[in-house]
Backbone as ProteinMPNN parsed JSONL, in Angstrom:
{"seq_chain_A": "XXXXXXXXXXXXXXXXXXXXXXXXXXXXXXXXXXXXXXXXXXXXXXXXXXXXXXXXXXXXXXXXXXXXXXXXXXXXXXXXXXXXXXXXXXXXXXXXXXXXXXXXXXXXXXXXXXXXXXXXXXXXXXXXXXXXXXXXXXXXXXX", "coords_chain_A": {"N_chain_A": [[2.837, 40.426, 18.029], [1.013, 38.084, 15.999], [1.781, 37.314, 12.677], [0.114, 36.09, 9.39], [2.262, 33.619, 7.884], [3.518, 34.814, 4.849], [5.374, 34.173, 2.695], [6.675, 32.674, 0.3], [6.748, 28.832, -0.225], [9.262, 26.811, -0.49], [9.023, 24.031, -2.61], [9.459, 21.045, -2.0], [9.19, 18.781, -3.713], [10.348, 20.078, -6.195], [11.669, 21.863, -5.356], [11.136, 24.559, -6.42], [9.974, 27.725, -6.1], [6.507, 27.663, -4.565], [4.002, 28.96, -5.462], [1.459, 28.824, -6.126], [-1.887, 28.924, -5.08], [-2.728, 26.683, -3.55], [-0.861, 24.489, -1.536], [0.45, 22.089, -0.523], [1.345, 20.056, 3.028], [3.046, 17.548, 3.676], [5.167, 15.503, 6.045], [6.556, 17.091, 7.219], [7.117, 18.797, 5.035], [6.472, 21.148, 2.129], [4.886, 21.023, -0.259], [4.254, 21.298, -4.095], [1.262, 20.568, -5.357], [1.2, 19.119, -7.336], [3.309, 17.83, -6.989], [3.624, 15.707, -5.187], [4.089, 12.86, -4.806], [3.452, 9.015, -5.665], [6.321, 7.079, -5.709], [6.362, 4.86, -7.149], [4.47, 4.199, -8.702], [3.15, 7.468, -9.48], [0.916, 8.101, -9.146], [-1.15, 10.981, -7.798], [-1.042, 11.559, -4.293], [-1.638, 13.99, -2.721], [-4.757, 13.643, -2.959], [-7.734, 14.282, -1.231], [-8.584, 12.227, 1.882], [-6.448, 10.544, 0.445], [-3.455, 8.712, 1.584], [-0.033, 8.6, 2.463], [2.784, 6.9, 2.572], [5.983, 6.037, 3.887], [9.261, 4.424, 3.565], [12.285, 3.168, 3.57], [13.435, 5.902, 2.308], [11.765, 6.251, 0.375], [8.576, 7.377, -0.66], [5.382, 6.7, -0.677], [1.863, 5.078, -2.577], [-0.72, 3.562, -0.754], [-1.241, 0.877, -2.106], [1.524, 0.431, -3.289], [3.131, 0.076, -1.335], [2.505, -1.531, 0.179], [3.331, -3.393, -1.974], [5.52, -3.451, -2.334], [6.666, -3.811, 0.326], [4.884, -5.146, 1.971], [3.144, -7.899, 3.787], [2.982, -11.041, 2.276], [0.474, -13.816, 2.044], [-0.921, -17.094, 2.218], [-4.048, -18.293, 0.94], [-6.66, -19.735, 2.707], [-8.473, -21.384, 1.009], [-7.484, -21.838, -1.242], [-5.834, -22.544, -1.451], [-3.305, -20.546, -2.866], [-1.241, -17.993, -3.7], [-1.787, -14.699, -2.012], [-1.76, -11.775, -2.882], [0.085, -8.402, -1.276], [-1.437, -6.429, -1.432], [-4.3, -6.88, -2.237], [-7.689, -6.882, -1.056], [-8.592, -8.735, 1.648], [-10.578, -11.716, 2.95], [-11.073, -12.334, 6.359], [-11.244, -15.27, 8.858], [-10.987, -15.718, 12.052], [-7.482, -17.125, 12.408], [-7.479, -17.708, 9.508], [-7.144, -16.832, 6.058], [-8.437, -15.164, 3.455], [-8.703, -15.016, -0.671], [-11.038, -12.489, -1.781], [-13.299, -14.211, -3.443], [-12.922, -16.175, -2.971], [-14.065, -16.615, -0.553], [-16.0, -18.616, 0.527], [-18.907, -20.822, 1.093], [-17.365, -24.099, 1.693], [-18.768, -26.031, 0.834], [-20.853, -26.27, -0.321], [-20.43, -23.719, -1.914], [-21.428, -21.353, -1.588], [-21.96, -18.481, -1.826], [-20.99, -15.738, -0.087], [-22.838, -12.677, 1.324], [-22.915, -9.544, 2.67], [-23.963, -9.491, 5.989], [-24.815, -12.35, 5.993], [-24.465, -15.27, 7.728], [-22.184, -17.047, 8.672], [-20.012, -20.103, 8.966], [-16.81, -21.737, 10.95], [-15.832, -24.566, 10.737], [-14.15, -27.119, 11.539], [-11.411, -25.815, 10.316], [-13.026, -25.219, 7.939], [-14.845, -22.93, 5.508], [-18.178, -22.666, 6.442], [-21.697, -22.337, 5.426], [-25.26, -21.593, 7.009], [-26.947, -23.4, 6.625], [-25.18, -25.422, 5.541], [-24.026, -25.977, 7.75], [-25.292, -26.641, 9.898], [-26.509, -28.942, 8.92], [-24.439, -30.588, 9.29], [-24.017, -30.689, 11.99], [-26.16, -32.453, 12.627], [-26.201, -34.856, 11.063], [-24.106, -35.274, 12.822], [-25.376, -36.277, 15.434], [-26.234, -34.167, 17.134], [-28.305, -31.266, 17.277], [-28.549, -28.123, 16.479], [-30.249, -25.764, 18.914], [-33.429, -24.584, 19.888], [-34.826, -21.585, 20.396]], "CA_chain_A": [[1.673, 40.107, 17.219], [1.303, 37.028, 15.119], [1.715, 37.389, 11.529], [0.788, 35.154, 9.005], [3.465, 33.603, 6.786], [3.169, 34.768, 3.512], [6.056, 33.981, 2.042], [6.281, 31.813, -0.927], [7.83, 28.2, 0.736], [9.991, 25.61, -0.96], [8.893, 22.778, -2.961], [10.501, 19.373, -1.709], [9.915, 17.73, -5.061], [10.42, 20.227, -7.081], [12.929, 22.908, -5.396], [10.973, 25.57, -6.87], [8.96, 28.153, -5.005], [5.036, 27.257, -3.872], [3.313, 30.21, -6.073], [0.111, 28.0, -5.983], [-3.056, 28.828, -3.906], [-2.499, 25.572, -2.582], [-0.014, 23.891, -1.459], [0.224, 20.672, 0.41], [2.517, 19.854, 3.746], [3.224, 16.037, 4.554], [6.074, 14.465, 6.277], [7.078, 18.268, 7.352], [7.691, 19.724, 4.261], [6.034, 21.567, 1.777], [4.963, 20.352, -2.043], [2.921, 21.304, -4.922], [-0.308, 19.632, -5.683], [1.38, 17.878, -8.341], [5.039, 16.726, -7.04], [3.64, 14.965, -4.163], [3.409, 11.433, -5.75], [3.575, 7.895, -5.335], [7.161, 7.24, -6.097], [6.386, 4.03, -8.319], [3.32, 4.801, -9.917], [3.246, 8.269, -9.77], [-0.417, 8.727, -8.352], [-1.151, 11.989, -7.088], [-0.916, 11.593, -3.236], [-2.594, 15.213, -2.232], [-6.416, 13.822, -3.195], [-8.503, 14.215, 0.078], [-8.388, 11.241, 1.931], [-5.632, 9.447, 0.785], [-2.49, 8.167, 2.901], [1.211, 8.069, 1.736], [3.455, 5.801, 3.387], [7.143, 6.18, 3.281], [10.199, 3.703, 3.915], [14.038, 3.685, 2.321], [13.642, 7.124, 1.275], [10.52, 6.647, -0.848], [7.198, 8.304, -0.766], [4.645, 5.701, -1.807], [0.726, 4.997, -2.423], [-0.637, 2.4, -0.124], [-0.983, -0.254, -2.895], [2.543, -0.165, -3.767], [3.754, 0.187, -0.258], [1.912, -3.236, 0.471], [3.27, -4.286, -3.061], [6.824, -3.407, -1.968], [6.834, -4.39, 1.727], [3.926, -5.913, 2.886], [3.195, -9.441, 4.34], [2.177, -11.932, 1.442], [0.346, -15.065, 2.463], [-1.902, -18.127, 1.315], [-5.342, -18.657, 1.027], [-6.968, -20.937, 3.399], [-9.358, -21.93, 0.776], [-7.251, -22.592, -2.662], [-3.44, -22.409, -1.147], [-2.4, -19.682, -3.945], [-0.734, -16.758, -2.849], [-2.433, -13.464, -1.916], [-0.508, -10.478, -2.883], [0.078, -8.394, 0.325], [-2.083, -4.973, -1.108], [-5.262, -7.76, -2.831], [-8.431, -6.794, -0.212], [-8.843, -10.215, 1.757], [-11.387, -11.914, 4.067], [-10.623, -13.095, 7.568], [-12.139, -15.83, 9.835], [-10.065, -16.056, 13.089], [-6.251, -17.429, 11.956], [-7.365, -17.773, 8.36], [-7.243, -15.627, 5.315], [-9.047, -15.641, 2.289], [-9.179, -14.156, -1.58], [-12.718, -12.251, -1.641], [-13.398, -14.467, -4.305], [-12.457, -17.647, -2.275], [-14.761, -16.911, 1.108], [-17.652, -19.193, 0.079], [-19.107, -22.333, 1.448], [-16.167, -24.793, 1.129], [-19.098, -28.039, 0.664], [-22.018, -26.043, -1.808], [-20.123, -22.42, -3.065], [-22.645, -20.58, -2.243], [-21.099, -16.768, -1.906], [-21.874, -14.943, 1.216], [-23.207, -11.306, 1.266], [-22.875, -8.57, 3.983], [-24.399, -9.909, 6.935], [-24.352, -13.129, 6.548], [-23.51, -15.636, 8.805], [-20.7, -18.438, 8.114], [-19.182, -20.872, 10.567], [-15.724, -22.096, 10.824], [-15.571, -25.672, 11.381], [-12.201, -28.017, 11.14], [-11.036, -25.283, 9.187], [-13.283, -25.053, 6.544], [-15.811, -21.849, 5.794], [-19.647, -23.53, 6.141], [-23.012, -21.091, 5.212], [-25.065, -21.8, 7.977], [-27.771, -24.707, 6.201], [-24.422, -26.691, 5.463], [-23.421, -26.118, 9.473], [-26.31, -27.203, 10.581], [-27.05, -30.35, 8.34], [-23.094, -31.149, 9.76], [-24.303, -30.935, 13.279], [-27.715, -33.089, 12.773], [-25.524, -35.952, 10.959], [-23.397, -35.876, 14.179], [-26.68, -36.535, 16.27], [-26.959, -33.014, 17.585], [-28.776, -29.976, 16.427], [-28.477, -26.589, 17.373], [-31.555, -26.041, 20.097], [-33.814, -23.501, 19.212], [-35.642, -21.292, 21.819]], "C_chain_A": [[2.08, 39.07, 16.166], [0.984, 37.376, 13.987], [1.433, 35.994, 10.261], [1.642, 34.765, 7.701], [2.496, 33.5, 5.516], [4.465, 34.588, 2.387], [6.392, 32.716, 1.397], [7.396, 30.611, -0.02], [8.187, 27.321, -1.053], [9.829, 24.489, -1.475], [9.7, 21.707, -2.517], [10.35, 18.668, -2.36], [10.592, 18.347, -5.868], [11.953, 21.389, -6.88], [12.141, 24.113, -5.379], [9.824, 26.162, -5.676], [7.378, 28.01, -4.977], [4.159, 28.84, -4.232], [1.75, 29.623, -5.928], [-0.995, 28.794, -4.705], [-2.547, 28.263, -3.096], [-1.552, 25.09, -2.325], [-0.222, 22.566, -0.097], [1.403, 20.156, 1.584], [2.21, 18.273, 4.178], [4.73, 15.771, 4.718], [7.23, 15.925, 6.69], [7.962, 19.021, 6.517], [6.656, 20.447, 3.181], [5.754, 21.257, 0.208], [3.592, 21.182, -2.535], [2.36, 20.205, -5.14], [0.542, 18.753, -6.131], [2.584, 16.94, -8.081], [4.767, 16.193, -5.775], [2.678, 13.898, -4.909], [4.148, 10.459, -5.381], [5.212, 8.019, -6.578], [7.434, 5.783, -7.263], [5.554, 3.798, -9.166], [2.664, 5.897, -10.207], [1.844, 8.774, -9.781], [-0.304, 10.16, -7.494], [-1.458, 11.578, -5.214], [-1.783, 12.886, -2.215], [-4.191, 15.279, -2.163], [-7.066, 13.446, -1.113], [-8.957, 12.695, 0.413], [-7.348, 10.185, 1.652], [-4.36, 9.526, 1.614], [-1.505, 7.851, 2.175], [2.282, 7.657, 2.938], [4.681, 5.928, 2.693], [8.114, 5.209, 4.218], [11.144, 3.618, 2.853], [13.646, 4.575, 1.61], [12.689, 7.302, 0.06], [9.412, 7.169, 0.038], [6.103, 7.221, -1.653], [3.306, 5.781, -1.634], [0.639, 3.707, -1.413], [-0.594, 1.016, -0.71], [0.64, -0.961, -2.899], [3.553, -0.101, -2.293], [3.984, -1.39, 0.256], [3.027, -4.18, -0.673], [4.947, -4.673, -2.74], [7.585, -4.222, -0.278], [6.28, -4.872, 2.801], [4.21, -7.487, 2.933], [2.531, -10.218, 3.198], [1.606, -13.436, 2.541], [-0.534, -16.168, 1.676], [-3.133, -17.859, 1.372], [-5.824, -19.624, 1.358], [-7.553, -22.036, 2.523], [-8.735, -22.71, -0.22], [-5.852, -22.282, -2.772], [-2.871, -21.48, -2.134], [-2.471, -18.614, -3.118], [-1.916, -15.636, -2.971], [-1.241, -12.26, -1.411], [-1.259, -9.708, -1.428], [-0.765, -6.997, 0.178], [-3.425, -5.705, -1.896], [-5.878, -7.527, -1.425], [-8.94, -8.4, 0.1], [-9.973, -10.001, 2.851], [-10.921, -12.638, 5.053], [-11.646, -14.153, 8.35], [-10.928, -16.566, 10.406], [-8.432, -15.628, 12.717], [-6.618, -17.191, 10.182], [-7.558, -16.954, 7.099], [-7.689, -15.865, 3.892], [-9.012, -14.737, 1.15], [-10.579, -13.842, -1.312], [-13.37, -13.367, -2.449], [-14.121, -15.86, -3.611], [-13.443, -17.937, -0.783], [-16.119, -17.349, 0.297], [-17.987, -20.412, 1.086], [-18.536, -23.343, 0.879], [-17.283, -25.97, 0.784], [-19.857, -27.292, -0.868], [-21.47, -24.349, -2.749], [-20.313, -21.77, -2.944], [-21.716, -18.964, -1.313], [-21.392, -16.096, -0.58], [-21.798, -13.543, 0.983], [-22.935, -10.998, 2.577], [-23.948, -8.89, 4.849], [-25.069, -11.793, 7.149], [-23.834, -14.039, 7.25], [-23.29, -16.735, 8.215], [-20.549, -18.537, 9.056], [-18.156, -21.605, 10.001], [-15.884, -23.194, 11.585], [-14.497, -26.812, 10.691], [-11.982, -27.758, 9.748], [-11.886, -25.065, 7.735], [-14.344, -24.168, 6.75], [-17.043, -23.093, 5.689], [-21.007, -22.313, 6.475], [-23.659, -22.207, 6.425], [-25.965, -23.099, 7.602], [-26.842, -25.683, 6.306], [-24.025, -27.057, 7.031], [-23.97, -27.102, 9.584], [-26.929, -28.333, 10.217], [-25.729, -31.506, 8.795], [-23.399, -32.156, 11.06], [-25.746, -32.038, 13.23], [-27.094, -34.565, 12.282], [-24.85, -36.106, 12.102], [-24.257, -36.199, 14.923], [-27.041, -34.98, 17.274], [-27.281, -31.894, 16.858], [-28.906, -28.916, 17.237], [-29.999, -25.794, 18.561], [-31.842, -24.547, 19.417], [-34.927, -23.132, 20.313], [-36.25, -19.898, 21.314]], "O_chain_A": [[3.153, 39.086, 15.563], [-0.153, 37.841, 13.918], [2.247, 35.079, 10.144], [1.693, 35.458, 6.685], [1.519, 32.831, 5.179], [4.295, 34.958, 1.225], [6.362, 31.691, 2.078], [8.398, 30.947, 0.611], [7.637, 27.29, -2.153], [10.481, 23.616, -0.902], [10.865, 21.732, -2.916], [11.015, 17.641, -2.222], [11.47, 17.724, -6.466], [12.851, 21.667, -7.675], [12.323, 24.841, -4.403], [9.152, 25.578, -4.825], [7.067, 28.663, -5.973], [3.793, 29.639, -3.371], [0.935, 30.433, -5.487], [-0.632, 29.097, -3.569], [-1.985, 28.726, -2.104], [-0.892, 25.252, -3.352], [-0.936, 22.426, 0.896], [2.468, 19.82, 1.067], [1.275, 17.92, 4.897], [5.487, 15.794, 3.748], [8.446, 15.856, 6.511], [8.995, 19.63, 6.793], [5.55, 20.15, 3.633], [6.761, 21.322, -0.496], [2.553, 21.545, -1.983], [2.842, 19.073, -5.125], [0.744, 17.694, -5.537], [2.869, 15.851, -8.578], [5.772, 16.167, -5.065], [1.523, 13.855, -5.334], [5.257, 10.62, -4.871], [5.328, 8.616, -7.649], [8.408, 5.672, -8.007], [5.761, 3.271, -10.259], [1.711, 5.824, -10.984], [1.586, 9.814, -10.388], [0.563, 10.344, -6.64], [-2.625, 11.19, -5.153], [-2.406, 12.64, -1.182], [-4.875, 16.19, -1.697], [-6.779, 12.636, -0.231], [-9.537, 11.99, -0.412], [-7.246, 9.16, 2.324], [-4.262, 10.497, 2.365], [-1.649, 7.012, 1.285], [2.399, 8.198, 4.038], [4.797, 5.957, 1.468], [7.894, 5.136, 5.427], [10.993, 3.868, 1.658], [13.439, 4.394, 0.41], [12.734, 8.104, -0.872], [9.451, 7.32, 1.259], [6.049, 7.024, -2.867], [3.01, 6.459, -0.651], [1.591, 2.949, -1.226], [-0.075, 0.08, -0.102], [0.996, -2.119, -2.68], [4.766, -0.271, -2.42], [4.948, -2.093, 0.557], [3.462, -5.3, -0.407], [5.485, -5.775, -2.851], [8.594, -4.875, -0.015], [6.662, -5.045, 3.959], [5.1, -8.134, 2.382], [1.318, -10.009, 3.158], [2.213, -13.908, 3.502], [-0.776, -15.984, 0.483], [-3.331, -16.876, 2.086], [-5.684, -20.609, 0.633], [-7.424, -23.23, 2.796], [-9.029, -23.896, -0.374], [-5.067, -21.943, -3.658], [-1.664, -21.685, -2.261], [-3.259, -18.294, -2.228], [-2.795, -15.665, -3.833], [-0.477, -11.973, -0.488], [-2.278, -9.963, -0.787], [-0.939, -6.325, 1.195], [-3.902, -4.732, -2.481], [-5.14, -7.778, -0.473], [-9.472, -9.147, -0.721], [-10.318, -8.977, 3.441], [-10.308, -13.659, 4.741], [-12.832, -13.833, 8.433], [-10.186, -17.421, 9.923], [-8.009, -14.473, 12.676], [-5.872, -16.39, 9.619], [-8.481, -16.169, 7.31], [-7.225, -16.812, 3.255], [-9.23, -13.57, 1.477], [-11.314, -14.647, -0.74], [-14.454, -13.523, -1.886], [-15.244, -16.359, -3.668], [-13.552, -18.98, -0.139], [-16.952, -16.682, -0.315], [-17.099, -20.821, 1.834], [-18.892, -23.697, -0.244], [-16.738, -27.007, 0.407], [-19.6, -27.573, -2.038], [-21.929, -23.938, -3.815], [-19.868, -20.891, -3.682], [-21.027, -18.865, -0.297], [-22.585, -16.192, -0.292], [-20.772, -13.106, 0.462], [-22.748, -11.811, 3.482], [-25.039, -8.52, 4.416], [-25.593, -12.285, 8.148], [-22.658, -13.844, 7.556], [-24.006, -17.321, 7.403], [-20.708, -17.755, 9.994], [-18.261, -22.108, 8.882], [-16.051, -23.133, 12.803], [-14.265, -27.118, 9.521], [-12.087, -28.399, 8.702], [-11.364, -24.789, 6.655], [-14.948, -24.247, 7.82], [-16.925, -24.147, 5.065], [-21.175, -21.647, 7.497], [-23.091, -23.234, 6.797], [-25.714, -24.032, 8.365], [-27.122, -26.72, 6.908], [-23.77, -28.194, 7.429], [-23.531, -28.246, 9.464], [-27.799, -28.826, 10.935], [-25.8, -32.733, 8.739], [-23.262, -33.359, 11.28], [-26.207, -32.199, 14.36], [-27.404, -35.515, 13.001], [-24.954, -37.247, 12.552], [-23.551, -36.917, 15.631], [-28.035, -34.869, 17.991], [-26.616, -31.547, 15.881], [-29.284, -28.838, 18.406], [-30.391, -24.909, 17.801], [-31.135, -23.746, 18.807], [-35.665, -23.904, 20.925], [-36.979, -19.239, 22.055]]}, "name": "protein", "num_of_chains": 1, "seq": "XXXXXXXXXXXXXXXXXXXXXXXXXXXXXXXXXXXXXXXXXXXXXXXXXXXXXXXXXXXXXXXXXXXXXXXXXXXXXXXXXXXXXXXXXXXXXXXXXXXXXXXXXXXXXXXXXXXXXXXXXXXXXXXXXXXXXXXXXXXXXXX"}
């Protein structure tokens, strides 16, 4: 007959024994609420939903995981770096600050749904596309 364990387990930050209601298991061990934390900014790690990420022996939040060993790169739009945990926008190859995804001719900001077009590299809302294509002598056919 299966029993279940009631015996008090082992903190793995702290050592001490898991008297708590709760207790929290990641990475197959056992922690209180409170000693399962980001190991460079010391965020609680146990809130529902989040995700701790560990490499060389740390225990980290995802910010500083990114901040520590993620991929940095440019910004298509205004060549300055984009730290590697900064939420970016994509179109195709290219990568953008949120800030930075606009219409590279008039500015103009784009909202959630939206449509933008990527042409020789540069973002275009779709009035500027389409005033592109009508100077070249064609226009987008409409049916």
């Amino acid at each position: 007959e299966v029993q279940p364990d009631t015996k008090p387990k082992g903190c793995a930050g702290c050592n001490r024994k898991i008297k708590d209601r709760y207790l929290l298991k990641a990475l197959d061990k056992y922690w209180h609420e409170d000693c399962l934390k980001c190991a460079c900014c010391d965020c609680r790690l146990g809130e529902v939903g989040s995700t701790l990420y560990t490499k060389a022996n740390l225990i980290l939040c995802r910010r500083d995981y990114l901040r520590l060993f993620g991929v940095t790169g440019n910004c298509a739009a205004c060549s300055k770096l984009i730290p590697a945990f900064e939420m970016v926008m994509r179109a195709k190859d290219n990568v953008y600050h949120l800030d930075c995804f606009a219409c590279q001719l008039c500015n103009q900001r784009f909202c959630v749904g939206d449509k933008f077009f990527l042409k020789n590299n540069m973002i275009l809302c779709q009035t500027d596309y389409e005033e592109g294509l009508m100077k070249e002598g064609y226009a987008p056919q409409v049916r």
